[in-house]
C-alpha positions as CSV (number, residue, x, y, z in Angstrom):
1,X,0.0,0.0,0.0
2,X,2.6,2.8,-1.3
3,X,0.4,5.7,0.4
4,X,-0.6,4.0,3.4
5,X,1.6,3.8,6.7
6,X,1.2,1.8,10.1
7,X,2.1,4.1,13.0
8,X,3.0,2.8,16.4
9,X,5.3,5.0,17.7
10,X,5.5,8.6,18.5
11,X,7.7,10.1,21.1
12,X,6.3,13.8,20.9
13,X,6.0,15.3,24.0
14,X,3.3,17.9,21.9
15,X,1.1,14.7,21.1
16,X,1.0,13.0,24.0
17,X,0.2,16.0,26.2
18,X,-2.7,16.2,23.5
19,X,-3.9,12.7,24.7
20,X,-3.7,13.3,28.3
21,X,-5.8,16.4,28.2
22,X,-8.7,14.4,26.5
23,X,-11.7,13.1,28.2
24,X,-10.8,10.1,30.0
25,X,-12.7,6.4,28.9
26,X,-12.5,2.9,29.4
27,X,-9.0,1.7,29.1
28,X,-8.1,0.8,25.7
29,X,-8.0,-2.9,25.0
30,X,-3.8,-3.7,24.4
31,X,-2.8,-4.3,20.7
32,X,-0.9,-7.3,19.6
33,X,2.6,-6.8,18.5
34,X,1.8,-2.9,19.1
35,X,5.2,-2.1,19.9
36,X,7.0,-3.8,17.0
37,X,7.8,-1.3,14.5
38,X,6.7,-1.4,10.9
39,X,9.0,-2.5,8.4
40,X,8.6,-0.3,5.1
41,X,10.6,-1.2,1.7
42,X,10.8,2.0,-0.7
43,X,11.9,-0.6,-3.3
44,X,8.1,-2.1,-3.4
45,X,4.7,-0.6,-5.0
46,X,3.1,-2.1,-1.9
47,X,3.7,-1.6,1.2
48,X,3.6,-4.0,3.7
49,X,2.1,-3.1,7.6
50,X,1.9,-4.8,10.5
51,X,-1.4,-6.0,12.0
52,X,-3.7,-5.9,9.0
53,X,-5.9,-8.4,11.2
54,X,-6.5,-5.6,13.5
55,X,-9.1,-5.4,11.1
56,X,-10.6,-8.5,11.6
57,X,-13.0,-7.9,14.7
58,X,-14.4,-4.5,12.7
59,X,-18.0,-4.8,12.4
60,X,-18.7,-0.4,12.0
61,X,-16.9,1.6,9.7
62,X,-17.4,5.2,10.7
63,X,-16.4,8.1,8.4
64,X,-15.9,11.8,8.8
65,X,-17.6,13.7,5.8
66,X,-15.5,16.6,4.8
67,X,-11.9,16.2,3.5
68,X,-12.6,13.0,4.4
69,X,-14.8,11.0,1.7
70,X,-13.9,13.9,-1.3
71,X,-10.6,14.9,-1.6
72,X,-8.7,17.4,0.3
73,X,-8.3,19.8,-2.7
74,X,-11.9,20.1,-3.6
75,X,-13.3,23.0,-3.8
76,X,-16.3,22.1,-1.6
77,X,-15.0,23.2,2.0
78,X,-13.2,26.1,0.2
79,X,-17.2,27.1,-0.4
80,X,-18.6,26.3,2.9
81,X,-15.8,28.2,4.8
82,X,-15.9,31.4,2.3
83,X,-20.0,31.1,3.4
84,X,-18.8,31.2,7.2
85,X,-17.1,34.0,6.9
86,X,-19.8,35.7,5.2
87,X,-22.1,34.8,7.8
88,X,-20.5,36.6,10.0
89,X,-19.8,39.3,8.3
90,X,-23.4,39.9,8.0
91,X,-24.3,39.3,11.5
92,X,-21.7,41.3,12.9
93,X,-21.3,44.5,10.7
94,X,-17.8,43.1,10.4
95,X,-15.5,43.7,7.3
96,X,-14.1,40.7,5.8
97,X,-11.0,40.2,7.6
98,X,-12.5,40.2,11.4
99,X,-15.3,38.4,10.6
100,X,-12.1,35.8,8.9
101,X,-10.3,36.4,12.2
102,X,-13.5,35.9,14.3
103,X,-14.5,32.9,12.2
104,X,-10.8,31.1,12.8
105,X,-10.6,32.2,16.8
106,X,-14.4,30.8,17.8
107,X,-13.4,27.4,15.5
108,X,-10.0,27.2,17.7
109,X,-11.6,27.8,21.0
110,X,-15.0,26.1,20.9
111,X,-14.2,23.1,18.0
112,X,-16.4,24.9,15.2
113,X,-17.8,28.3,14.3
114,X,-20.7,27.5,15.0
115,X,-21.0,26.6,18.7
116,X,-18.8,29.6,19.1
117,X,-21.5,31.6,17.4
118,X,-24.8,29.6,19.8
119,X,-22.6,30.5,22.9
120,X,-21.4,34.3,22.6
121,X,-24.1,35.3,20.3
122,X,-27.2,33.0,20.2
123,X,-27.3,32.4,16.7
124,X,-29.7,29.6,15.3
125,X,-27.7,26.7,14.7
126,X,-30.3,26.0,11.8
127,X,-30.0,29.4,10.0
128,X,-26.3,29.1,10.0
129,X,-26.4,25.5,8.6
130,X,-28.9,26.0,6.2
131,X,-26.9,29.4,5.0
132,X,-23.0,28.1,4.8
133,X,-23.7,24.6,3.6
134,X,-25.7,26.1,0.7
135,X,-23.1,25.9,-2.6
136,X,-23.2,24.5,-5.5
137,X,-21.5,20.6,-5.8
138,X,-21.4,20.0,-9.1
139,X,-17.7,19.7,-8.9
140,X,-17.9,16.5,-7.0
141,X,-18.3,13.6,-9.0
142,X,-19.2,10.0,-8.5
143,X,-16.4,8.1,-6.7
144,X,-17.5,4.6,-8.1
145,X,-13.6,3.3,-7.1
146,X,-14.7,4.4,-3.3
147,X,-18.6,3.2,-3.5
148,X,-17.5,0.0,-4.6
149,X,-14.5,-0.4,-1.9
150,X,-17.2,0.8,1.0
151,X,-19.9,-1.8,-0.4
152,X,-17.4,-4.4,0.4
153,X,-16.6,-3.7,3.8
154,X,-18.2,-6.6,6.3
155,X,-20.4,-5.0,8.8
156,X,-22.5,-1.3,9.3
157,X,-21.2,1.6,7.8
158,X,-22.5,5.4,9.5
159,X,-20.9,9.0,8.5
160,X,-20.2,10.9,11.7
161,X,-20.0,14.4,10.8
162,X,-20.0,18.2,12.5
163,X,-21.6,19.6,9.7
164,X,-25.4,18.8,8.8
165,X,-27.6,16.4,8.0
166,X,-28.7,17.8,4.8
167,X,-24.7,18.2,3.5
168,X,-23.8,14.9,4.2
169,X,-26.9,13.6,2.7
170,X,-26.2,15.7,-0.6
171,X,-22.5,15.4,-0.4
172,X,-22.7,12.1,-0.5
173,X,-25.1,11.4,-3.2
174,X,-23.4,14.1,-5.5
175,X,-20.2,11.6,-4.9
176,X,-22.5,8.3,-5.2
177,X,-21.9,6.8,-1.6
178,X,-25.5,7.7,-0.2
179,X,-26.6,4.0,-1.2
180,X,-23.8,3.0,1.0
181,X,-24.5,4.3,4.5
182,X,-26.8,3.4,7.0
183,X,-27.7,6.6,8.8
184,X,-25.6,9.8,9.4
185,X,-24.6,11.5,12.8
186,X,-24.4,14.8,12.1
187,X,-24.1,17.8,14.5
188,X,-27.8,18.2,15.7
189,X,-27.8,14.4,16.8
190,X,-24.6,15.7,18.8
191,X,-27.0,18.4,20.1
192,X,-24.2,20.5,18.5
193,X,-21.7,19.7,20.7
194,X,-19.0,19.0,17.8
195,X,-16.2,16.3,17.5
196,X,-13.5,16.6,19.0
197,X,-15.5,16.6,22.7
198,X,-16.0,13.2,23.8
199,X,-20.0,13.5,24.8
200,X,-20.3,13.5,21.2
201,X,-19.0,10.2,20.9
202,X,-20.9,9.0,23.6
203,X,-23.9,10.1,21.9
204,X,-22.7,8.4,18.5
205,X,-22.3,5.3,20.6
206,X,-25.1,5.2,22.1
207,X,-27.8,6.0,19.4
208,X,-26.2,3.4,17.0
209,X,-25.3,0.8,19.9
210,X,-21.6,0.9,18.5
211,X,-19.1,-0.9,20.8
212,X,-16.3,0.6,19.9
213,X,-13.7,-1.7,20.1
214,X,-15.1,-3.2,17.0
215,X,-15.4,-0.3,15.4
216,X,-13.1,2.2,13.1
217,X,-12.6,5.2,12.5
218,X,-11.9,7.2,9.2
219,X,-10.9,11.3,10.0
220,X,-8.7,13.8,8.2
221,X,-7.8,15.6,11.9
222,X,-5.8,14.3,14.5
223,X,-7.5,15.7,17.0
224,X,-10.7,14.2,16.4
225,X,-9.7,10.5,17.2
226,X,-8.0,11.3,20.5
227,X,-11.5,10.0,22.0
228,X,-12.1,7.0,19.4
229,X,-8.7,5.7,20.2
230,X,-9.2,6.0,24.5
231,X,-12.3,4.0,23.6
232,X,-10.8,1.2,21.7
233,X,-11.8,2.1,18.0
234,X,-9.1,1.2,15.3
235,X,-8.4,5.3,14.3
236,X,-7.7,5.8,10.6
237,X,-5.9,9.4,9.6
238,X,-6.9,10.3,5.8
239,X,-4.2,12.9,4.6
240,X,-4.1,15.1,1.5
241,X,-2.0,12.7,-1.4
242,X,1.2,14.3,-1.9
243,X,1.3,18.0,-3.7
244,X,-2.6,17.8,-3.3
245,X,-3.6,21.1,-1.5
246,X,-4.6,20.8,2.1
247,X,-7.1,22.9,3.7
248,X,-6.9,22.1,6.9
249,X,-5.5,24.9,9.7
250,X,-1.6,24.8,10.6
251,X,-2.6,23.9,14.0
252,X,-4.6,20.6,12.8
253,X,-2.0,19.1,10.4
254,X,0.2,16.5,13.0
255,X,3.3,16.6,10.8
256,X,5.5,14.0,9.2
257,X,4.9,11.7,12.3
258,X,1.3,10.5,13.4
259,X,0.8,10.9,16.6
260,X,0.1,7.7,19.0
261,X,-3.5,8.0,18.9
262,X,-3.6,7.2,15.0
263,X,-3.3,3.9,14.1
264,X,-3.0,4.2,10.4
265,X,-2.4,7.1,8.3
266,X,-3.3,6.5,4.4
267,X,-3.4,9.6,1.4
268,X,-5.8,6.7,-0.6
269,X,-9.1,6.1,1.2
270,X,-10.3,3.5,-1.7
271,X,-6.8,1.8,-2.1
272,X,-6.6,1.4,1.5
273,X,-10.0,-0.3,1.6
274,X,-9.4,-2.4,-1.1
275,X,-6.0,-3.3,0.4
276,X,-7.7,-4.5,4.0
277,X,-10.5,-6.4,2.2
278,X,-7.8,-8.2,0.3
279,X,-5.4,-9.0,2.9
280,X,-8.2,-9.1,6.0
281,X,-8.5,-12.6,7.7
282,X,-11.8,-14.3,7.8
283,X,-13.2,-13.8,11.4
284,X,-16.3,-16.2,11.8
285,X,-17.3,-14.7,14.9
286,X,-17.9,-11.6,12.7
287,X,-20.4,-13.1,10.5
């Protein structure tokens, strides 16, 4: 798997003060052979990773939306963010660059815009969502490679998302995965409480009656699988392919070593599916 890499270690002071801070949970169920490191050959086209049986006890495949299932240089979150900014802008009598400035600071400190808007200002969370999550999509197209590779993952697939119901749901079918998904979490069913706190995850659990240490996780931030990985979900990093714009803020890109908390990093959502469906053990207990 040439863009996919098995992380085990991380001595970063940085990171692991990261997963400290976060919400404590049940104690994370020990990974076999977790502190062998991964032999990688440059030579090879694939590459191989240890533990692809990790897989094996997965019955829920859970996905962020954004930058996550599209590509990281769309021009979809681009639009949404650009909306943000004008939302603010509007609300506040602010000229572009404070309400920009404003926009950034409230995502920082409260996790999005959003709740930073409910708690200094009262805004309706629905206004807001209905206003910066209408754009046009037409530049996403149909991901068939992707749509078949989730179709063949054993078990329930869900889309846990901080943006809304409505953009995952026409996201999705603008990219051709809608047929794929069992039901989406989005940030109302979090009662806007966004990722990366963990009563959100709670929440996630508990409506879908997801154990999580048979479940994985599929993000583009770090920070948002702190809490998956405390609670014994597999955590899956999805990174911008090399050269390929990235969107993210400086503060949410980990760097050129995953922190301990990811257990897989991979620039190729599809490939990497395709790559654990091929290699994955048969677990009978699974089926």
């Amino acid at each position: 798997m040439s863009k996919t890499k098995r992380f085990l270690d991380d001595p970063s002071e940085a990171a692991l003060s990261d997963e400290r801070n976060a919400a404590p949970g049940p104690e994370r169920e020990a990974a076999p052979d977790a502190d062998s490191p991964v032999p990688v050959d440059p030579s090879s086209t694939v590459e191989t990773y240890a533990r692809i049986d990790a897989f094996a006890r997965i019955d829920t495949w859970v996905f962020d939306l954004d930058n996550t299932l599209y590509p990281s240089d769309s021009d979809l979150w681009p639009k949404i963010d650009a909306r943000i900014t004008l939302f603010l802008a509007h609300l506040l009598g602010l000229d572009g660059m404070s309400a920009r400035a404003l926009q950034k600071y409230y995502y920082q400190r409260y996790g999005t815009t959003l709740r930073g808007l409910m708690q200094e200002h009262a805004v309706s969370a629905e206004e807001f969502l209905e206003f910066t999550h209408d754009i046009d999509r037409s530049s996403l197209l149909p991901n068939l490679a992707l749509a078949s590779a989730i179709t063949a993952l054993p078990g329930r697939k869900l889309i846990l998302t901080n943006g809304s119901r409505d953009h995952a749901l026409r996201t999705a079918h603008a990219l051709g995965l809608h047929a794929m998904f069992e039901d989406i979490f989005d940030i109302a069913a979090a009662d806007f409480v966004p990722k990366p706190e963990a009563a959100t995850y709670e929440r996630f659990f508990d409506k879908h009656a997801v154990d999580p240490r048979r479940a994985v996780m599929f993000e583009d931030l770090a920070r948002n699988l702190i809490v998956p990985h405390q609670r014994g979900m597999t955590t899956a990093l999805v990174v911008p392919k090399p050269g390929q714009k990235d969107h993210r803020e400086a503060f949410e890109i980990s760097g050129d070593v995953a922190p301990p908390h990811v257990d897989f990093v991979t620039s190729d959502l599809e490939a990497f599916l395709i790559e654990i469906m091929a290699n994955m053990p048969i677990d009978e207990s699974n089926g």
